[in-house]
N, C-alpha and C positions, 0 to 999 in steps of 0.2 A: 223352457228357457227362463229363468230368473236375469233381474237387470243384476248392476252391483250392487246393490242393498240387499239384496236375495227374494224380494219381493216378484211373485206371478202376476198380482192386478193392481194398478195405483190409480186413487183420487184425481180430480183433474189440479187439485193445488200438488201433488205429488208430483203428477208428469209436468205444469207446467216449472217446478223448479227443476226438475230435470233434463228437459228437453228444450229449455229455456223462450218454448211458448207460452204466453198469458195466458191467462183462466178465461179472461174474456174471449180472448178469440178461439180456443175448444168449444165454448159456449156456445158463440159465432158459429161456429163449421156444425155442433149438433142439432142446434135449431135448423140450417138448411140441408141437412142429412148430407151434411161432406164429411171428410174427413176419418179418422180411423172409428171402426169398428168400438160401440161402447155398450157397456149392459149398466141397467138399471136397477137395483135390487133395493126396493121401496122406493124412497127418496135421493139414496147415493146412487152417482156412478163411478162404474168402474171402466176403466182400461185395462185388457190384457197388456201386458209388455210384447208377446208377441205380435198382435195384432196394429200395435202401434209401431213399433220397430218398422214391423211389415209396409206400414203406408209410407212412413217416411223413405225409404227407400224404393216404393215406387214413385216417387217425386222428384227424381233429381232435376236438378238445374245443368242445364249440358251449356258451359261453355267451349272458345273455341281451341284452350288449352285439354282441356279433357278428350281429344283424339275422336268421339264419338259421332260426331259432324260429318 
């Protein structure tokens, strides 16, 4: 699964213009081991797109229009 840029793994300045979370707060979530799935390859990390995709959608926020209640 590539995003629309056609890219498989993005930096976290990548995802956060993307996905329109901060760099700081990826930062946040990988220093207390939350958050999506990342590898490390030296000094960079990466995001899979689908591993990210994947967390964000097990996070919804269920209000009480959303039927799911």
């Amino acid at each position: 699964m590539k995003n629309s840029n056609g890219k498989k793994a993005l930096t976290p300045k990548e995802a956060a213009f993307i996905y329109g979370i901060p760099e700081g707060t990826l930062a946040n979530l990988r220093y207390h081991r939350k958050g999506p799935s990342f590898h490390r390859v030296g000094r960079k990390i990466l995001y899979l797109v689908t591993d990210f995709e994947e967390w964000i959608t097990r996070h919804p926020v269920l209000t009480i229009d959303s039927g799911r209640l």
